[in-house]
C-alpha positions in Angstrom: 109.5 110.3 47.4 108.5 107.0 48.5 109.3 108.5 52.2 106.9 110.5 51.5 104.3 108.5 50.3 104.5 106.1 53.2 104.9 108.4 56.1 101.4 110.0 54.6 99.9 106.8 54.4 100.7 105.4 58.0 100.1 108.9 59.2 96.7 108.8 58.4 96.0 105.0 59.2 97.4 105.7 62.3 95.9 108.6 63.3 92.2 107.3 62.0 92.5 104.2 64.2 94.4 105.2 67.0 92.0 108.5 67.6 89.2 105.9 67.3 90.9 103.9 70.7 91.5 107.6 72.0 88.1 108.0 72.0 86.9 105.0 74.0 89.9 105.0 76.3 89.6 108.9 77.6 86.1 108.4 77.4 86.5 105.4 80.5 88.9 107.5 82.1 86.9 111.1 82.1 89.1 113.2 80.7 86.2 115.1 79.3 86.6 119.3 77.6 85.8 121.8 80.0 84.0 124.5 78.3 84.3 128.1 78.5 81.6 130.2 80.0 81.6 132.6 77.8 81.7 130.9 74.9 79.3 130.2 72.2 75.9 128.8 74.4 76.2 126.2 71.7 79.3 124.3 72.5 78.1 123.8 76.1 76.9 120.3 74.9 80.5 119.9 74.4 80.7 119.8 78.0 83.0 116.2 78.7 83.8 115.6 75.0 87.3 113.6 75.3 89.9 115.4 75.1 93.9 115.3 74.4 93.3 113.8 71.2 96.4 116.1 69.7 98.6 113.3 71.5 97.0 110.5 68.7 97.8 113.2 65.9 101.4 113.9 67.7 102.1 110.3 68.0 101.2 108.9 65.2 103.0 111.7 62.7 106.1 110.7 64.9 105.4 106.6 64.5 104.8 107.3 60.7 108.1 109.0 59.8 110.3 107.0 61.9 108.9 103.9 60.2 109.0 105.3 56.9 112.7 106.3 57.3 113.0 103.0 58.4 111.4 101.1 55.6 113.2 103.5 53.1 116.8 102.6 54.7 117.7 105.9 55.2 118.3 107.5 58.8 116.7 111.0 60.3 118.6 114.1 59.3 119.4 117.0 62.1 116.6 119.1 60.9 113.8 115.8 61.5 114.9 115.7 65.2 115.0 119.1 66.0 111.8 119.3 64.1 110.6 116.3 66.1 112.2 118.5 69.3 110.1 121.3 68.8 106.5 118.9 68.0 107.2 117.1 71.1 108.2 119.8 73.0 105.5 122.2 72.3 103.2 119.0 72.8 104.0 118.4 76.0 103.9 121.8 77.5 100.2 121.4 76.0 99.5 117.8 77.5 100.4 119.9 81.1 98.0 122.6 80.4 95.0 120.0 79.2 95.9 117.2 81.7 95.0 120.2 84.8 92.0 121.3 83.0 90.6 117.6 83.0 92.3 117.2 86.8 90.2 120.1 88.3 87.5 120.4 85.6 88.1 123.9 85.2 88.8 125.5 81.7 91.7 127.1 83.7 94.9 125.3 83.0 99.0 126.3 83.0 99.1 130.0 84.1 100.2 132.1 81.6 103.5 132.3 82.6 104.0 128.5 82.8 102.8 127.7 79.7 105.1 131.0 78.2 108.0 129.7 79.8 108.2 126.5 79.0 107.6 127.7 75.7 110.7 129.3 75.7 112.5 126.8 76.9 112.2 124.8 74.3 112.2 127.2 71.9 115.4 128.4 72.8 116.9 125.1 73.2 115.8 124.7 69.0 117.1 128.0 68.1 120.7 127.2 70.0 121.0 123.7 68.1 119.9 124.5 64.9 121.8 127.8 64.7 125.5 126.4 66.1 125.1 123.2 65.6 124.5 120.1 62.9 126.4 121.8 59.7 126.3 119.4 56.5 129.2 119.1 54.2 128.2 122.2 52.2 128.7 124.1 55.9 124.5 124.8 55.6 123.1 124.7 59.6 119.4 124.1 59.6 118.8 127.7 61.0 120.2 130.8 59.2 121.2 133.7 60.9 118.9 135.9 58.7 115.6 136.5 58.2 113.9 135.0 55.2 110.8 135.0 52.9 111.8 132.5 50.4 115.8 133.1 50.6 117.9 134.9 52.7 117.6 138.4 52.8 119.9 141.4 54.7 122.7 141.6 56.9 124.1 138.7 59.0 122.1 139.1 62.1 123.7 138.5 66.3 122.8 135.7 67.4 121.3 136.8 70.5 118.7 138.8 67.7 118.1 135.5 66.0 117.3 133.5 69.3 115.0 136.0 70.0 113.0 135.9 66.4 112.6 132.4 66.6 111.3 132.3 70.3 108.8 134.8 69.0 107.9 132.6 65.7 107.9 129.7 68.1 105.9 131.3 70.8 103.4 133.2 68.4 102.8 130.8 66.1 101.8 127.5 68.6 99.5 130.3 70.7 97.9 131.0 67.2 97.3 127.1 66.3 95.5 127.2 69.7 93.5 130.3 69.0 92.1 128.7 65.8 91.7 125.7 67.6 87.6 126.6 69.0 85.0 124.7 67.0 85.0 121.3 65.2 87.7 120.6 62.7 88.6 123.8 62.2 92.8 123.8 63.1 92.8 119.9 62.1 91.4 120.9 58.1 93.7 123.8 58.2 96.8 122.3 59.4 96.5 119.9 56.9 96.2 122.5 54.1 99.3 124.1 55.5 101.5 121.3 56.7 100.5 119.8 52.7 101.9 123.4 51.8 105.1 122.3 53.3 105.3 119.4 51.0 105.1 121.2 48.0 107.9 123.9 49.3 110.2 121.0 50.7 110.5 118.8 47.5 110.3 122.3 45.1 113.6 122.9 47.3 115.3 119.7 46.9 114.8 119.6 43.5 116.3 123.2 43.5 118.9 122.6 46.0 122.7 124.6 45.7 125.3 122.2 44.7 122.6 119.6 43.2 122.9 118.9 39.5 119.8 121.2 38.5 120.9 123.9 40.4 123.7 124.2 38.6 122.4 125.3 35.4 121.0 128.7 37.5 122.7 129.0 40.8 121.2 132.5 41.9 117.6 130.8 42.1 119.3 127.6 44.3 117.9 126.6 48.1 120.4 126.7 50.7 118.5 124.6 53.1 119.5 121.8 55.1 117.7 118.2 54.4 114.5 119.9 53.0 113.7 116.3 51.6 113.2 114.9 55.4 111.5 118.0 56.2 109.1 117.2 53.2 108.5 113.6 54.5 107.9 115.2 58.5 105.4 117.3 57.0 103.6 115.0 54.9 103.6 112.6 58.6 101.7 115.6 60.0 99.1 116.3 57.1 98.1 113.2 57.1 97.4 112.6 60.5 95.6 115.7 60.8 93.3 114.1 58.0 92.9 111.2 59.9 91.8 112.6 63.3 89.4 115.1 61.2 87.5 112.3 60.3 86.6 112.1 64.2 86.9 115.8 65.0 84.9 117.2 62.7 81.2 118.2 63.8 80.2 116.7 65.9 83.2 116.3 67.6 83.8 112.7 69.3 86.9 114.1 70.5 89.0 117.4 70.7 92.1 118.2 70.0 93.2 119.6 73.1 96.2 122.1 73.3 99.0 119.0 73.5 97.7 119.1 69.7 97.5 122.4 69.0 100.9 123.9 70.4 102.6 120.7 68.8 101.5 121.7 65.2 102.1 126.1 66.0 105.9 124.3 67.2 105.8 122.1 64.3 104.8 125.0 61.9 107.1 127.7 63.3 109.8 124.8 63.0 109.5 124.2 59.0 109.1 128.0 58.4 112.6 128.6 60.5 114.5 125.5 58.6 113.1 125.8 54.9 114.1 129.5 55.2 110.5 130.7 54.8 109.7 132.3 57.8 107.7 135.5 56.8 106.1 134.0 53.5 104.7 131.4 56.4 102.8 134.6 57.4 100.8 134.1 54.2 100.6 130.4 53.8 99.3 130.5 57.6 97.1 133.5 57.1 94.4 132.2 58.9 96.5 131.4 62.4 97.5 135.4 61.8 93.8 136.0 61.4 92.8 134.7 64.5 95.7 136.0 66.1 95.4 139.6 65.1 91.9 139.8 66.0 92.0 138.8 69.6 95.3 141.1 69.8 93.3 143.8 68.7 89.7 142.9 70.7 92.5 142.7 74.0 93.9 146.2 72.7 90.7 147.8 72.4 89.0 146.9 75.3 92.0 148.1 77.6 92.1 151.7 76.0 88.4 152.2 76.1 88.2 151.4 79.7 90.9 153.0 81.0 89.5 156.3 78.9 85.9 155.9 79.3 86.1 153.8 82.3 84.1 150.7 80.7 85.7 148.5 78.1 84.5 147.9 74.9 85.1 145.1 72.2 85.5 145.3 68.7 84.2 141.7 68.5 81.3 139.8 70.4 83.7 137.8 71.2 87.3 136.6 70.5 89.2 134.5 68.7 87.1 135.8 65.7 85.5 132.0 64.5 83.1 132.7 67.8 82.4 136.1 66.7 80.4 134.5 63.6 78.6 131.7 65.7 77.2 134.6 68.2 75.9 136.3 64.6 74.1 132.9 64.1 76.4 130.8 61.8 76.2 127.8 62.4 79.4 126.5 63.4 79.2 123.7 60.4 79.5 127.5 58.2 81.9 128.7 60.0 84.6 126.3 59.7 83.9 125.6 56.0 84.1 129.1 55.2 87.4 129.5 57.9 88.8 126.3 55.4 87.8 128.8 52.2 90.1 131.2 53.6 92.9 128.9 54.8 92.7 127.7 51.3 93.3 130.7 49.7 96.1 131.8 52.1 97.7 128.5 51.2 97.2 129.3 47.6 98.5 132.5 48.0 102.0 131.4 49.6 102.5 128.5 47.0 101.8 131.4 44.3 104.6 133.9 45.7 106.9 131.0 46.5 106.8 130.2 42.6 106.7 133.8 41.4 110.0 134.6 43.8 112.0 131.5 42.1 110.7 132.7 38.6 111.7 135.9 39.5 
């Protein structure tokens, strides 16, 4: 617990200061946000707000745990560095597509292809060592070979089948992290809702973990995950410094997040949810990223169907993701993102409330 504590508390001193030097020092250099055309006419003012800033929130959750583990004695499990893998990984596919962007000063940065594939590289590279690789004594890898809400569930699935489920988790959820990531504060507030989630579900499964003294008394409601307690201490790391940039980020922004931030914490996410064996109650507890998601998916959908039909697409939206929907009805973008939180906080509730009702059950 005090791993915990202190890889919070850096996390956020870090992340407050060091965004604060972020600011000044992509500021000198111009790497200014390119905005979208399209987009909501009132973000054009945003036009050569620094940018990037995800690298203070990756950096910083990374400094913070490594330091606490350090202070506390006790080394980084399996499931910290390939958690760290995927953060880092994800991140820098990101810093690639923002670092173009500022280059040319076009909103246009990694093709889509480029950015897919290197997030399958390293997506696969996580799903092959925490699947085959890194067993504790009790045999537990930190990837199962089934799919999972809150235990494992079903038959023993090929491995080729799970590789493939966690590239999509991977891919789908660090492309939803940078859906939600459009107006001020909005992904850094609701990652750290969810990432604080995480906390919560890690330490409820050490406490509860198979072979540990209290799970002995009722082994059918026992965890089998690997090192959920370091997984607890990573996600309190990233919370925190997603608290600590929002005190810069939110409106209005002195600097934005970037995609090297917001694929890093979709990696990060999709990470936990594969290794604390939660991967489709994540769908609940990140309701909001599936929000966002769903609705561009469908606004995409739509508009190809009516034009090749009628010859002239048509959107369900104004425009997607659905947060600029609102601010072309005339909320003002302050609204939206408090009432985006409302609903992150509720999904969060939600998850935390079935996690709890499946072990009671």
């Amino acid at each position: 617990m005090r791993a915990i504590l202190f890889a919070g508390g850096l996390a956020a001193v870090f992340s407050l200061f060091g965004t604060r030097l972020a600011i000044g020092w992509f500021t000198r250099h111009g790497y200014g946000q390119p905005i979208r055309d399209d987009g909501p006419t009132t973000h054009h003012v945003k036009q050569g707000t620094p940018t990037m800033g995800g690298l203070v929130v990756l950096l910083s959750a990374i400094a913070a745990y490594l330091v606490a583990r350090l202070v506390t004695g006790t080394a980084p499990s399996a499931s910290a560095w390939l958690l760290m893998l995927l953060f880092l990984g994800c991140g820098i596919v990101g810093f690639l597509d923002d670092f173009i962007k500022v280059y040319t000063q076009h909103n246009q940065g990694l093709t889509s292809r480029a950015k897919m594939a290197g997030q399958t590289v390293v997506a696969v590279g996580f799903g092959v060592l925490a699947t085959q690789l890194f067993a504790d004594e009790r045999g537990v890898r930190p990837a199962s070979l089934h799919l999972s809400t809150t235990q494992d569930w079903g038959i023993k699935l090929p491995l080729v089948v799970v590789l493939v489920l966690i590239w999509f988790i991977v891919t789908a959820t660090s492309n939803a992290a940078n859906l939600t990531d459009g107006a001020d504060g909005l992904l850094a507030g609701t990652s750290a809702m969810v990432f604080g989630a995480y906390v919560v579900v890690n330490i409820w499964q050490n406490n509860q973990l198979c072979g540990s003294v209290r799970a002995n008394v009722v082994e059918s409601k026992c965890y089998e995950v690997r090192d959920p307690l370091d997984l607890a201490v990573f996600s309190a790391a990233i919370a925190a410094a997603c608290v600590g940039f929002l005190w810069w980020n939110a409106k209005p922004a002195r600097i934005i997040m970037g995609d090297v931030g917001s694929l890093a914490i979709g990696g990060a996410l999709a990470g936990l949810a594969i290794m604390s064996r939660t991967e489709l109650l994540m769908v609940v507890i990140a309701g909001l990223f599936v929000i966002e998601t769903v609705c561009v998916l469908l606004q995409m959908s739509w508009f190809k169907i009516t034009r090749r039909v009628t010859g002239t697409g048509r959107r369900i939206f104004r425009i997607a993701p659905i947060h600029h929907h609102f601010e072309h009805a005339g909320w003002d973008e302050v609204t939206v993102v408090i009432r985006f939180w409302i609903v992150a906080g509720i999904s969060v509730a939600a998850g935390l409330g079935i996690f709890y009702a499946a072990w009671l059950a």
